[in-house]
N, C-alpha and C positions, 0 to 999 in steps of 0.2 A: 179215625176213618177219613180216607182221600174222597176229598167230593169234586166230581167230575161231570165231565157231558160226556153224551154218546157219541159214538163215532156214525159217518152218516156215509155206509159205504157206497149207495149208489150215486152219492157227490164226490167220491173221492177215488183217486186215479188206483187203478189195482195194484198192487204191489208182489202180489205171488198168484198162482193159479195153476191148480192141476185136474189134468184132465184126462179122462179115464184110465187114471194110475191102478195098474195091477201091479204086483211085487208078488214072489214067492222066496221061500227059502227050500230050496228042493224040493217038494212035494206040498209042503204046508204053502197055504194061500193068504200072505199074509198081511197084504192090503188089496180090495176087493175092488173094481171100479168107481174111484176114488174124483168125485168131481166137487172143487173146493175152491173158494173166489176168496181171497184177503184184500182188505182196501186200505190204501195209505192212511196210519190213524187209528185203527182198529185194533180193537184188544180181543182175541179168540181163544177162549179155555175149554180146551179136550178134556173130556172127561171118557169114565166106562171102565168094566173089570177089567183086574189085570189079563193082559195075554190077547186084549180087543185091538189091540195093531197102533194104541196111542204114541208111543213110543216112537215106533216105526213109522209114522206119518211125517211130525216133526223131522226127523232123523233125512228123509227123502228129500225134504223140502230142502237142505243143505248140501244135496248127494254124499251124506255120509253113506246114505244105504243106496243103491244102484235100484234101478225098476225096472222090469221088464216088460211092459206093454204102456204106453200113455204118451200123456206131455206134460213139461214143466216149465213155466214159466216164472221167473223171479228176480226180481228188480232188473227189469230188461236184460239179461238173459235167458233165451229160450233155447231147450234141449227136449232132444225126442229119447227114448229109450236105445235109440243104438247110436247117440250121439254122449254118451257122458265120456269127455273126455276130461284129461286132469288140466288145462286150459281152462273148462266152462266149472269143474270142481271150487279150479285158481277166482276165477272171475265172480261167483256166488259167494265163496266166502270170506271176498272182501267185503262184500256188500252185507252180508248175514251174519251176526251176533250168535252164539250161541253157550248156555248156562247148562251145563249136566247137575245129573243126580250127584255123582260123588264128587265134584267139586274138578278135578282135574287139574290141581295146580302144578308145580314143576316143587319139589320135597326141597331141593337142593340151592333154591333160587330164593333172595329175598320177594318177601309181597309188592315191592316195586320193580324189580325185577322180571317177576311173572306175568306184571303189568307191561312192559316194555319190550320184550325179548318178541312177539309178536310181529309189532308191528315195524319194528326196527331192520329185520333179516328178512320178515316174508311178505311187508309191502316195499321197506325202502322209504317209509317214513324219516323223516332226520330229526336225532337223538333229545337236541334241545325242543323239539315242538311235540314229541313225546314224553319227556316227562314232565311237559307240561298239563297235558292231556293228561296223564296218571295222577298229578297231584291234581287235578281238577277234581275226576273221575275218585279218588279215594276220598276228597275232599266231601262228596258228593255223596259216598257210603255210611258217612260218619267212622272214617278207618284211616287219617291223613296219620295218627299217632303211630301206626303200626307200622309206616313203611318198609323197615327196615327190619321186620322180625321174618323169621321165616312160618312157613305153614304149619306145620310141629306146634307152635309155638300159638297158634290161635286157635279160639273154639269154634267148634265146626257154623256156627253161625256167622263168624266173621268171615270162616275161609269163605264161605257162599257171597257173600257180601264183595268178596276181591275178587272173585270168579265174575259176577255181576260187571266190579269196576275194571276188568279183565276184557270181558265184551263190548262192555262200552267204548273201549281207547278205539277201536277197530272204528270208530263213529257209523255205526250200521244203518241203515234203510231201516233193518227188520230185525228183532231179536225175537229169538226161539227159547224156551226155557222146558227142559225137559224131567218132571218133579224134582222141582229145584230144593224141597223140603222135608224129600221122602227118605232121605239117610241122617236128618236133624233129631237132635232129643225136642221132645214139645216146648221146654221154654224157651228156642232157640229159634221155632218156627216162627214167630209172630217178628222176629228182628227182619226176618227177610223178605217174609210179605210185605210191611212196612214201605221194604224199600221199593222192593215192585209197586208197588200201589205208588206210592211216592211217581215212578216211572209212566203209568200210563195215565197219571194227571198232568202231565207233560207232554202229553203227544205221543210217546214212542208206540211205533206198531208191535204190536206183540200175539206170538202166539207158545199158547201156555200150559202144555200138562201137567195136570195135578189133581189130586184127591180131598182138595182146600173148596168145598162149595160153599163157602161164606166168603172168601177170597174171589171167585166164579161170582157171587151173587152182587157183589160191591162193586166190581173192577169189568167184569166183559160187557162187551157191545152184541157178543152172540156167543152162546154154549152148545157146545157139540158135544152128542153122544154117539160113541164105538163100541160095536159087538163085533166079534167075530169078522176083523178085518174092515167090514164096514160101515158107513156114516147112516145111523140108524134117525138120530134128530136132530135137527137145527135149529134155536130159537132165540128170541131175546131174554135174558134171562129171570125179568119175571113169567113171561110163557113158560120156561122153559120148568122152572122150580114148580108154578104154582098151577100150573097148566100142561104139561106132558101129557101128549097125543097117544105116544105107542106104549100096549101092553111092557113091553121090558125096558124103557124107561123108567114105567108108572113103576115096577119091579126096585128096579137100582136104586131108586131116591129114597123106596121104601124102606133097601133097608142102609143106606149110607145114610141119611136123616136119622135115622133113629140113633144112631151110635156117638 
């Protein structure tokens, strides 16, 4: 287990914020007035059934997904909703890390490779101070051995693991992880938490969807709960586990705890 401090967000400069973020996808409403303050240093793990807009939260904060009513702010860049241009796209996500569910590696590409090819063509980083970075960075996964295998070639615990030393080379303000362990077999689960936890005893800001509330219980400085598009609680996460305010919170834990 990583033993940590808390993060102390109303000492620490913000680093993201959104502010009455609506999103729809045609018809369905699928983040609800969405008002959410990240503070440099701070670890936030989303939680909530599927199909409660977790996903899609994260996903905004990167302008993978477009919004259509709000504001965004993140790592000093600020855009309004008729302002996402691929400029303010370019300028977010040098700044912001980002770890999917299925890993997203390049099939074709060595794991140093997949590490490099980033930042090399789409910042204009120079090639010796990136693989340096990379061999830091896999250094740092416990994956320096693999360099040279390609993805095929690794279990899906490692591929997450280079997907992780993948975000990091980009050296981000902010890493996003969106169930980083929801496509792992269970004995593969506990290598990557690991390494997060390893991560937010370090400082890194993070914000973290996942269905891991003993990972949530160890690792956040505040846990949010999503229904139905919107941010239903917010707490520190002993409030949060042992203490849950609203009926379908109390509902959720009851029956995700028990399983």
């Amino acid at each position: 287990m990583t033993t940590k401090s808390r993060a102390t967000p109303d000492a620490n400069p913000t680093i993201a914020r959104m502010q009455g973020i609506n999103k729809w996808y045609g018809g369905f409403h699928a983040l609800r007035d969405i008002d959410l303050q990240v503070a440099s240093g701070e670890r936030v793990v989303i939680c909530g059934p599927s199909g409660s807009g977790k996903s899609t939260l994260v996903r905004t904060v990167n302008l993978l997904e477009p919004f259509q009513q709000g504001r965004l702010q993140v790592c000093g860049v600020d855009v309004g909703a008729t302002e996402i241009t691929r400029a303010a796209r370019r300028a977010i996500n040098r700044r912001v890390g980002m770890v999917f569910q299925q890993f997203n590696l390049f099939p074709h590409m060595t794991v140093l490779q997949n590490l490099t090819v980033g930042p090399v063509w789409g910042s204009g980083v120079a090639r010796d101070e990136v693989h340096a970075l990379a061999d830091h960075y896999l250094e740092r996964v416990g994956l320096m051995d693999q360099a040279h295998k390609y993805p095929a070639q690794l279990s899906g615990g490692q591929q997450q693991r280079v997907a992780i030393a993948r975000a990091l080379c980009t050296r981000p303000e902010l890493i996003l992880f969106d169930e980083p362990t929801a496509s792992l077999d269970p004995e593969m689960v506990n290598e990557v938490l690991q390494t997060m936890e390893s991560l937010a005893g370090e400082g890194m800001t993070m914000m973290v969807v996942t269905h891991e509330m003993g990972f949530a219980r160890r690792v956040a400085d505040r846990v949010i709960f999503m229904d139905q598009g919107q941010i239903i609680e917010t707490a520190p996460p002993d409030d949060f586990f042992d203490r849950p305010q609203s009926p379908r919170l109390q509902t959720f834990l009851g029956q995700v705890l028990t399983h």
